[in-house]
N, C-alpha and C positions, 0 to 999 in steps of 0.2 A: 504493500500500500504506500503509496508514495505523501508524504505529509509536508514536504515544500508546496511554501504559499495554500498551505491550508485555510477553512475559513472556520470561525471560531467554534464552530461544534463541528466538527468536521466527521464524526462517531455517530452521531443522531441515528443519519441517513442510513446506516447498516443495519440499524432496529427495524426500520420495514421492508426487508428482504425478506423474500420468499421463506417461510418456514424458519426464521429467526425469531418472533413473536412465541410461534410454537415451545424450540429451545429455550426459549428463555421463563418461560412459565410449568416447563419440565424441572428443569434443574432446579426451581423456587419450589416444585412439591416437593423434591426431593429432599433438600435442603430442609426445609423446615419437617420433616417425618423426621431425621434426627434432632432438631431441636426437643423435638415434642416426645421423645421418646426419656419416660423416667428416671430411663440412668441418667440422663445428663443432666437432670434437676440436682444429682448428689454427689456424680462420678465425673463432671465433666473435663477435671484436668487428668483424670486419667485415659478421657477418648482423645485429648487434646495430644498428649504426649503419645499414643498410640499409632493416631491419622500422622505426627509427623516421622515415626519411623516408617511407617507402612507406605508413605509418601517419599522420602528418600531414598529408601529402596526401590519405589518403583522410575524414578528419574534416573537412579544409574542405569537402571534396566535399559531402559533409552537410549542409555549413553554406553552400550556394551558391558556391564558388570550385571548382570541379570542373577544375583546370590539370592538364595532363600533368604525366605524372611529371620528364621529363627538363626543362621549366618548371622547377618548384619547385626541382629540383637546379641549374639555372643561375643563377637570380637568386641576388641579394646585397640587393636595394632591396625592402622590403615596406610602404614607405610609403604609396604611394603611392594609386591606388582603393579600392573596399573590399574586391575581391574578394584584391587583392596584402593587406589589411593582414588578411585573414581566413587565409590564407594562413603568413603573417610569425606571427599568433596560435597557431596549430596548431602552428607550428612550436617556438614558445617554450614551449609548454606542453610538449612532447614530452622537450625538451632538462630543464627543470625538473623532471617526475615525476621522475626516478631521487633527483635532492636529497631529495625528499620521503619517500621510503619508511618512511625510522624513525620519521618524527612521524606517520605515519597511524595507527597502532593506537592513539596516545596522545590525538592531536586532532585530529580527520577536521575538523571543522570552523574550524580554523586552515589546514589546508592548501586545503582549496576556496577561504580566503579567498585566501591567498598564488595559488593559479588561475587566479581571476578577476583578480587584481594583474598577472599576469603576461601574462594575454590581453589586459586591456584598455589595458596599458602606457602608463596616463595617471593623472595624479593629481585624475583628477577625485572630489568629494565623494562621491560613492556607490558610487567601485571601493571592490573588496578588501572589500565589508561584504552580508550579504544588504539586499534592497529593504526599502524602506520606505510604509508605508499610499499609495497616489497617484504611486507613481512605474511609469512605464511599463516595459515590459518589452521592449525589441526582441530577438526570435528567429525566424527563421525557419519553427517550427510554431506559427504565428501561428493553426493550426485547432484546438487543443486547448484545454479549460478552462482558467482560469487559477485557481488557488487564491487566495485575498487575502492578505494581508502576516501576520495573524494565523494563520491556520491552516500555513502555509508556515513560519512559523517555528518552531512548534508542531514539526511533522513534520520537519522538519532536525533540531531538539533529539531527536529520538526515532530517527533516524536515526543520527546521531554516538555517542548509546548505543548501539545495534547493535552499529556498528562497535567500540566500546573495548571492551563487554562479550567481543566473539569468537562462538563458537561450534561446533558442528560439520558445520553445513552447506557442504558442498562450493564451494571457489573459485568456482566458473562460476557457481553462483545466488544467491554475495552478491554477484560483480561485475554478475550482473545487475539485480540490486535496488538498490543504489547507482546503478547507471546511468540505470534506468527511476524512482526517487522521484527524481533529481535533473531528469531531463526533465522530471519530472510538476509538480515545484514552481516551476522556473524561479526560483532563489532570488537571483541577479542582476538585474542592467538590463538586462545584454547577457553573448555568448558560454557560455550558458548548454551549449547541444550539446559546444562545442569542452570546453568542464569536466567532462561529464557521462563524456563520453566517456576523458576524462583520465583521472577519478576510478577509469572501470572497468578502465584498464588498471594502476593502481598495486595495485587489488586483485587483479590475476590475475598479477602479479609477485611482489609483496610475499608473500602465499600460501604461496609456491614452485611452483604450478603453472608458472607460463614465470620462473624468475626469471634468464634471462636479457635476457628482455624481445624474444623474434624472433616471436612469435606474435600480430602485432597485430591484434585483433579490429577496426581502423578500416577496416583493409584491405576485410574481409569486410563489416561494414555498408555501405560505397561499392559493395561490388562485389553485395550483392543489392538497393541501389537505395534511392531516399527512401519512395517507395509501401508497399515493402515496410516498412520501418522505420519509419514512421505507422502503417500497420495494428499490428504488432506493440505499436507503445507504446499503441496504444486497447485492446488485450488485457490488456495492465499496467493499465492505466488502469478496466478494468471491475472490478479487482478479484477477480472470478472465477478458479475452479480451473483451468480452459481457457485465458482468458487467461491470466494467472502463467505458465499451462507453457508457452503456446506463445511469450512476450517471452522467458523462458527459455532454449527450445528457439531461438530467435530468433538470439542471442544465444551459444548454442554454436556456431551457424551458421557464425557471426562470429570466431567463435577459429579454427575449424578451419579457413577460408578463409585466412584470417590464414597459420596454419600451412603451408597448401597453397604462398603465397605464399612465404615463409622457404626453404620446402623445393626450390624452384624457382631460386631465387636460391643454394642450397648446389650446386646440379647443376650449374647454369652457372660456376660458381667452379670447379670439379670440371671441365667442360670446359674449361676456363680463357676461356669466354666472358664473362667479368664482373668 
């Protein structure tokens, strides 16, 4: 989505797309079936902390580290290969959004840097800063265009507007347009997924749509699959009314799985199996 010389709601217009109304009044049943579910009247920092391992895990899954859940809950060491340190990244990002939340509506683009700081947990020269002209990009959707450093930055600056300006397009289709421009531009070196994905869940928090944070749309992405989540972002990526709804649509998918999850982990507390 291109956001040079946007006009000040520039997000509205995605809300009446074909079957975006739809998504967007799915994912709010969703959503609020776990609110309304009695464990979370008593348990709720324990679905809290739950949705964000179950969510971490399933972001690396994305990102190549696809470890069991009960994995990721044992270890302590994410040093290690790349798939432990892709792992160890999802996880810090996860634990870091909630710090973040007040400074997003102020400077979206201080916090993806702090993001990538925190994924890539090295001081090397080009963390914590978008790329620059000539430096490579490692990500795992190594099949997608890649923008060059000019245009990419271009369209982050136009992005970060969005965001401070606000607007009244509905939670689900600005978290998914931060999600999908930030895949699109791959504005890091590296850990660009494990950020993008970050980014969309401090917008579906932050919001108040989940602001307890038990609806982790990461969940749902792992759980309909990489194929599936390529195809969708080349639907983002066409630009078109089709595409847009169905990354979208995609992407409500993705919450209310999330949700489904949450809601499943309240029943078994509820049984006292968890």
């Amino acid at each position: 989505m291109s956001t040079t010389g946007a006009t000040a709601d520039p997000l509205a217009a995605l809300g009446d797309l074909p079957g975006v109304a739809d998504s967007v009044e799915s994912v709010r049943k969703a959503v609020d079936r776990v609110y309304g579910h009695r464990v979370m009247r008593r348990r709720s920092n324990e679905i809290t902390s739950e949705a964000a391992l179950r969510g971490a895990r399933g972001s690396a899954a994305l990102s190549g580290a696809d470890w069991a859940l009960e994995e990721v809950r044992r270890r302590s060491d994410f040093s290690g290969d790349a798939e432990a340190r892709t792992v160890g990244a999802a996880l810090r990002l996860t634990a870091e959004a909630g710090q973040l939340l007040s400074i997003w509506r102020q400077s979206p683009l201080r916090v993806l840097a702090r993001l990538h700081l925190v994924a890539a947990a090295d001081k090397a020269e080009h963390v914590g800063r978008p790329r620059r002209a000539g430096e490579p990009v490692d990500e795992p959707l190594t099949d997608l265009p890649l923008p060059g450093a000019d245009e990419m930055h271009g369209r982050l600056e136009g992005l970060g507007e969005i965001v401070i300006a606000g607007g009244s397009a509905p939670a689900l289709v600005t978290a998914a347009v931060v999600h999908g421009e930030l895949l699109a531009l791959r504005p890091f070196t590296s850990h660009n997924g494990l950020v993008a994905r970050t980014a969309e869940r401090i917008v579906l928090v932050g919001s108040g749509l989940d602001p307890k944070s038990v609806c982790p749309a990461e969940v749902g992405h792992a759980e309909l699959g990489q194929d599936a989540y390529r195809e969708a972002l080349r639907g983002y990526l066409s630009g078109t009314a089709e595409g847009m709804a169905a990354w979208i649509a995609h992407c409500g998918r993705a919450v209310a799985l999330g949700a489904r999850e949450s809601t499943a982990v309240c029943e078994a507390l509820q049984r006292g199996a968890a």
